[in-house]
N, C-alpha and C positions, 0 to 999 in steps of 0.2 A: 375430316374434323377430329377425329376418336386418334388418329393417330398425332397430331398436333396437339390435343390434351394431354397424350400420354408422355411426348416431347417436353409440354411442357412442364412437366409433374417431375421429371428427372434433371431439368434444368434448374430447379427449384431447390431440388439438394446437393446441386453444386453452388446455388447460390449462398443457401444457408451454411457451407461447407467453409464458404470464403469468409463470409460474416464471423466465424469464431477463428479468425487468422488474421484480421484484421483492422483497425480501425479507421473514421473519418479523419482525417488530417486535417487538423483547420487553423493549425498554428504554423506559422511559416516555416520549414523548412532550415536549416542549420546548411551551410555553404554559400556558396554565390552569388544573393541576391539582383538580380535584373529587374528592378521596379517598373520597366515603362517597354512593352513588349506589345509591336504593331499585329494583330489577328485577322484571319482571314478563314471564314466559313461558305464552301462554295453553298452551301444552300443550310440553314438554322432552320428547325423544325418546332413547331411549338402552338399551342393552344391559343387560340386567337379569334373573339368571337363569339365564343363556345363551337370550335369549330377548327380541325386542323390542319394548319395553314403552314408556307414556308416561305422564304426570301433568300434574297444572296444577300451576305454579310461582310460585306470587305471593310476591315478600319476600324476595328475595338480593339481596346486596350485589354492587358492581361498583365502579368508578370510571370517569369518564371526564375527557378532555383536549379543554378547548376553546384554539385557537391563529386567531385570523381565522376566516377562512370555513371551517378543516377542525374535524372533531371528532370525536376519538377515543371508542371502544368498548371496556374491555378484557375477555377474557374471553366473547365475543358465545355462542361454545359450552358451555354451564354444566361439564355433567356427563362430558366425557371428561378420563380421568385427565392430570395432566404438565402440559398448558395455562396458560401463561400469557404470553399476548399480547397483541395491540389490533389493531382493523380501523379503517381511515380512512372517514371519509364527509366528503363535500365541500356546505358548504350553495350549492345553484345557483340557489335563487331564494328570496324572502323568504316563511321557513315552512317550506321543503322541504331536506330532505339527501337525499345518492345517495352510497349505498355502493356500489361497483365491485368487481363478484364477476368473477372468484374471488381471492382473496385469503390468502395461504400465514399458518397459525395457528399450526403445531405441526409437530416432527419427531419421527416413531416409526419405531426402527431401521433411522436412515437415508434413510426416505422422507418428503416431505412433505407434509401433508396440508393445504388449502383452505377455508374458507369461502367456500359458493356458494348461491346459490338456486336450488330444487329444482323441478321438474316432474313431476307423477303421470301415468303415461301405464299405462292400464289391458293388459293381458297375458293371456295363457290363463288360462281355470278362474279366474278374476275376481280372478286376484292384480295388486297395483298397485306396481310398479315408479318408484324417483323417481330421476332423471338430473338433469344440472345445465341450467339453464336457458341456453339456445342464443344465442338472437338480444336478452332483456331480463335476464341477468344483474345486476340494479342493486336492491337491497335500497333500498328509497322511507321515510322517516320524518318526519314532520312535527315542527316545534320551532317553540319559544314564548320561549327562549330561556333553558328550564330542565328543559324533560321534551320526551326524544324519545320519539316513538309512531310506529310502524310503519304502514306505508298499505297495505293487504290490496292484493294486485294483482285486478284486473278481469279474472274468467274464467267461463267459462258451468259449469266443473265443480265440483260439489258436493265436492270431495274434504276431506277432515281435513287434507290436507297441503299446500294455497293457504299459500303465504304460508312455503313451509320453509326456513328458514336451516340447509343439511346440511352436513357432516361430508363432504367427499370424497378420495380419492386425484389422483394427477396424472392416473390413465387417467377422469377424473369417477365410479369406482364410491363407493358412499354409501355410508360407515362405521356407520352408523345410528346416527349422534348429532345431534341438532339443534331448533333452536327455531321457535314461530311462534307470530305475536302478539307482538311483545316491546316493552316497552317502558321506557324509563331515566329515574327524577327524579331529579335534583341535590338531596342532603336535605341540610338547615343544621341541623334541630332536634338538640340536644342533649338528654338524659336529664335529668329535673328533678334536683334534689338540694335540701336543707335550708340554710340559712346555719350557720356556722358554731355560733351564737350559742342554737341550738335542743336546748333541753334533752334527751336522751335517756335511754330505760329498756331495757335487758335484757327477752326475754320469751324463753319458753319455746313454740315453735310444734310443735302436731301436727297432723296433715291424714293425708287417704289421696291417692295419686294414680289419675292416670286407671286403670290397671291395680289400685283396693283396696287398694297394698302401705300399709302405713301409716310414715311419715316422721319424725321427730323432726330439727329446726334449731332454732337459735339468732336468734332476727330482734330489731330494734333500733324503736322505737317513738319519734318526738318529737311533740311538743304546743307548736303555738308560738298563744296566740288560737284563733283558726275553724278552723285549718289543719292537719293530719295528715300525720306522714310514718311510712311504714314500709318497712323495710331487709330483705333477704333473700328474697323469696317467688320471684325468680326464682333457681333453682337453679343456674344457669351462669353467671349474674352478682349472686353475692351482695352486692354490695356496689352495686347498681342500688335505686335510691327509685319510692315510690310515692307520688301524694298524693293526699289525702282533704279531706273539709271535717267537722270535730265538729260535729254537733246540740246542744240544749238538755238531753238526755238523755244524752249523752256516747258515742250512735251514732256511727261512722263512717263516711260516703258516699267511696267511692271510683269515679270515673269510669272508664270502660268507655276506650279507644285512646292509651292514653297509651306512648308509646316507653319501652323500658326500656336499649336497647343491641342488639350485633350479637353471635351466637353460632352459629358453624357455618357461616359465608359467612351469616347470616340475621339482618333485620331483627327483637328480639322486643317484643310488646306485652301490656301489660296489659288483660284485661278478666272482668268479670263473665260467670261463665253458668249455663247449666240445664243439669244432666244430661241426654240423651235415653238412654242405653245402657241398660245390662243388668248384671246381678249381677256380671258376669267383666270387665268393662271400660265404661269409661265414657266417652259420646260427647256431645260439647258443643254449644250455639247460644249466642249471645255472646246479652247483655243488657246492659244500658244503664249498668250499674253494679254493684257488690258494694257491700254492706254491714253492716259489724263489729258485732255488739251489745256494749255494756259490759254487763260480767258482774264479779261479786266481784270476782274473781282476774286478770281480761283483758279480754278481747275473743272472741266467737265470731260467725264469718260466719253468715249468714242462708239463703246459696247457697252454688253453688261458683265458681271462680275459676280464671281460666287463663291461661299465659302463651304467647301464640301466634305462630308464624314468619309475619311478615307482617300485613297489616293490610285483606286484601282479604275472607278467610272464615276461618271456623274450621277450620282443614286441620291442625296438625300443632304439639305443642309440651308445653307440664304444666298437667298436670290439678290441679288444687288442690281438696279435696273435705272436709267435715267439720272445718275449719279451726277450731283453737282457740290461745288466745291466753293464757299463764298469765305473770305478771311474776314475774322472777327476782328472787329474797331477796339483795339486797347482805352482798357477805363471800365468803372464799377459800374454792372448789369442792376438794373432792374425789371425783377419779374410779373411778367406779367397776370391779371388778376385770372383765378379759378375759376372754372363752371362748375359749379353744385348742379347736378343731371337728379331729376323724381326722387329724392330720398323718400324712407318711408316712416311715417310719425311711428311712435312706441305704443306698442297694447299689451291689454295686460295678457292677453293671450299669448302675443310672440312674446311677452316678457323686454324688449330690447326695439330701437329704431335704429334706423340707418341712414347718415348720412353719405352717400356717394359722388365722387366729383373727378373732377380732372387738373392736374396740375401741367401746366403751359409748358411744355420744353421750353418755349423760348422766351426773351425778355420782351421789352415794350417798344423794342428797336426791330424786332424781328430775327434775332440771333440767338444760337444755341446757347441754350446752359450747360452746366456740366451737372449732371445728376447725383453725383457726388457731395454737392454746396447746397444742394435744393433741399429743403425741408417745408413743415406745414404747422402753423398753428389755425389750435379748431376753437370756437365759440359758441358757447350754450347761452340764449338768450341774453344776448352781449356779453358774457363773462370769457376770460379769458383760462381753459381748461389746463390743469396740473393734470396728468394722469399718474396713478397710484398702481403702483405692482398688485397688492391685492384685490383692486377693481377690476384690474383692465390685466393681468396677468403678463405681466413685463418684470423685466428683470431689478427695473429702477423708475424713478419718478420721470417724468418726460411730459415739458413744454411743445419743446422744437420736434418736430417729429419727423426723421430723414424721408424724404421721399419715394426710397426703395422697401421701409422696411416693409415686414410683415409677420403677424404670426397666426395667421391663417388662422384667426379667430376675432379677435376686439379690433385689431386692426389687418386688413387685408390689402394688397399691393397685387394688383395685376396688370405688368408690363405691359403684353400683348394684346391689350385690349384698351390700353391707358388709364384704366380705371383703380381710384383708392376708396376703400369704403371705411368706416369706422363705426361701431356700436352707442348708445346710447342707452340707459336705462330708466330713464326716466319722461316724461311727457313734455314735449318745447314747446313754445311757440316759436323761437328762432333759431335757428343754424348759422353760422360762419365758419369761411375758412379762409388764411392767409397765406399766401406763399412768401418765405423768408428763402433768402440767397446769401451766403456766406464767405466770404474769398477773403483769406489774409487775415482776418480781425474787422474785416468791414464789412458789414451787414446792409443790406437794402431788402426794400418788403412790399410788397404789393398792395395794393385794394383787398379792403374784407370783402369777400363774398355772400352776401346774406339767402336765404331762402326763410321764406313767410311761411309756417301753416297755417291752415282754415280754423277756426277755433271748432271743429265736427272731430278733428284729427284725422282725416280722412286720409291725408297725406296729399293731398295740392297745393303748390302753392297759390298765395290769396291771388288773383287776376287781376292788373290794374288797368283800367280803362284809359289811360293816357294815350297819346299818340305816339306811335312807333318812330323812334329819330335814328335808330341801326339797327340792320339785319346781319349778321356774320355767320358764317359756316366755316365749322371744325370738323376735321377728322375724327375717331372716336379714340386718337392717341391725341389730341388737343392739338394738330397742326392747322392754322386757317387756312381754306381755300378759297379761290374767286370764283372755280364755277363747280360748285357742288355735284356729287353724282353716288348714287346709291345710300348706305346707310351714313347718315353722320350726324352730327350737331347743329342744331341751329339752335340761336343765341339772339334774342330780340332785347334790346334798347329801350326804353320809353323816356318820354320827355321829365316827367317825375323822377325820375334816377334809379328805375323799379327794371332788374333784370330777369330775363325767364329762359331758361334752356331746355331744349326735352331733346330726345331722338325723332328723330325724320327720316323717312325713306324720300331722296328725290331722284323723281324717275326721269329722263331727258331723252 
């Protein structure tokens, strides 16, 4: 240990040595620019948990700057928060670059932090300790003159951590963040897309995702000849294509690795797969391809289908599962009415109430909206609410209120769980909400959705004793189901015209 102090104590003043030779680079780079650069970290190191943990990392974006012989990295360390800079590597001979560690990435209050390359040097009780590399601090990568790849260094020790690009302080301690194996392509391919020219149809898409919840979108279908395209199936970038080739039968083949766009810092791709999981979630192997059957009314997959971070394995992305495909009836949608879910009345403690609800993907025919046209007007004790930038912290006055926004305060928008909430500052007796649908200049609107409080303010709504005339059960994304199963919606009727929704667990 006395001797690993004293290592470290002289690593310390090579660090501080670089530190006045140096500074963070955080402004781009003068040469080459390459915006859109595919990454690959054989294992990402980093705090997790409170707790240090690693994964493999294949299929983050980066960029890099080539100027002459030097060529920039940005970003070298993925996963520590703030970072955003570039490491230099210099090519010294034809094929080869040397990055010159250590080299200042990041400042955290005050102090700067380095990229260096790491050395495992084993300790008591067989813990293994990584310091910065001494005497060959020089990260090696081979270039082709379009993908840099990492050259493992040459050492007799089996360690997991050959080869670590670490996270250090100036005294060289190791922040525990850092990469090995890495490697950078310069990516040109662009997402396919349709021509202009290519007829398209409205469909109405249902699927379960990898987790069984079941999904309702809006996806767009063209037929141009042999050719297939289809619009929506990646959820983060809806407006990403797919293409396919039609059979004689009016099957669909769609190809397994085709790029769809970048979401989350991440490369995503299209492919075919097979379920391998279990009842509670679902775990994929890619295949060669998906394919669509024609059906009356659509199209329905064969398989399932995924859209996955990366293009190296199936590691991490959406599960597309039970996939059908119904064509939407041309003519003006109307949407169907909202479920107000337990809001909570206004106290003067919280200062604020909340109305929470759900807006219907679909209309009153049972077909997709486009989430795009879908907005919400809300009602305070029948009044029809203006919201004010200075009340409600928006940038302008707002009736209609899109049904994605959010600003994660007065008004909040959570996809993945279908839920919209909205603040209140004042004590109600009533709540509404309307769903408005927008296409072309023509507008349709749903039922007001009312909710009663107690006059306690307790936050229930009043209970009407009438007789129950409909039971219905939603997803908790607002899609109906006939036979309910786990957590969802139910949504009771009474004869009176008095609606009441809560969560339900139904167990079967």
């Amino acid at each position: 240990m006395k001797k690993q102090l004293l290592l470290l104590g002289a690593l310390a003043v090579v660090m501080n040595a670089s530190a006045a030779d140096s500074e963070i680079i955080s402004e781009t780079p003068a040469g080459d620019l390459h915006p859109t650069v595919y990454g690959v970290s054989q294992r990402t190191y980093l705090i997790s948990n409170g707790g240090f943990g690693s994964f493999e990392n294949p299929g983050y974006a980066t960029s890099m700057v080539v100027n002459g012989s030097d060529i920039y990295v940005r970003n070298m360390i993925r996963e520590y928060a703030g970072m955003d800079s570039w490491v230099k590597g210099t090519v010294v001979s034809d094929g080869l670059v040397e990055f010159q560690f250590p080299q200042p990435v990041v400042m955290t209050g005050g102090e700067t932090y380095y990229a260096s390359m790491m050395v495992p040097v084993d300790a008591e009780g067989g813990v293994v300790n990584l310091i910065p590399a001494e005497d060959d601090n020089v990260l090696r990568m081979s270039w082709n003159g379009s993908e840099l790849v990492q050259i493992m260094p040459e050492t007799a020790s089996s360690s997991q951590y050959n080869g670590l690009i670490g996270l250090v302080d100036a005294a060289g301690s190791f922040k525990s963040y850092g990469e090995t194996g890495v490697s950078y392509k310069i990516w040109d391919e662009q997402p396919a897309a349709p021509s202009s020219d290519v007829q398209l149809k409205d469909y109405t898409a249902t699927y379960k995702t990898q987790w069984n919840d079941l999904r309702m979108r809006r996806m767009q279908v063209g037929i141009d000849g042999t050719d297939a395209w289809i619009q929506g199936l990646n959820q983060e970038i809806p407006e990403a294509w797919v293409k396919g080739t039609v059979a004689a039968d009016g099957s669909i083949t769609l190809p397994s690795g085709q790029f769809m766009g970048i979401v989350y810092d991440y490369f995503t791709f299209f492919y075919g797969a097979d379920n391998q999981g279990i009842q509670a979630g679902k775990e994929y192997k890619w295949t060669d391809e998906a394919v669509l059957t024609s059906t009356e009314d659509g199209y329905a997959a064969a398989g399932a289908m995924m859209i996955n971070l990366g293009n190296t394995r199936p590691w991490f992305g959406f599960g597309i599962a039970e996939f059908e495909l119904k064509e939407i009836v041309p003519g003006s949608q109307t949407p169907s009415d909202p479920i107000i879910v337990d809001p909570w009345q206004y106290t003067e403690e919280d200062g604020a109430g909340i109305v929470d609800f759900i807006l219907m993907p679909e209309d009153t025919d049972g077909q997709a909206l486009n989430i795009n046209n879908l907005y919400y007007r809300v009602y305070f004790d029948g009044e029809l609410q203006t919201f004010l930038p200075d009340d409600y912290f928006i940038d302008e006055p707002m009736t209609d209120i899109p049904a994605s926004y959010n600003n994660d305060f007065t008004f909040t928008h959570l996809p993945e769980d279908g839920y919209t909430m909205v603040l209140f500052f004042r004590p109600l007796e009533k709540v509404g909400i309307q769903a408005v649908y927008k296409v072309d200049g023509v507008e349709t609107v749903s039922g007001i959705s009312e909710y009663t409080f107690v006059s306690d303010g307790c936050g229930d709504a009043e209970i009407s004793r009438a007789e129950v005339v409909a039971t219905d059960y939603f997803t908790l994304t607002g899609i109906r189901v006939e036979n309910p199963s786990g957590l969802c919606i139910k949504r009771v009727t009474r004869a009176d015209g008095s609606v009441e929704a809560h969560k339900v667990n139904v167990v079967r």
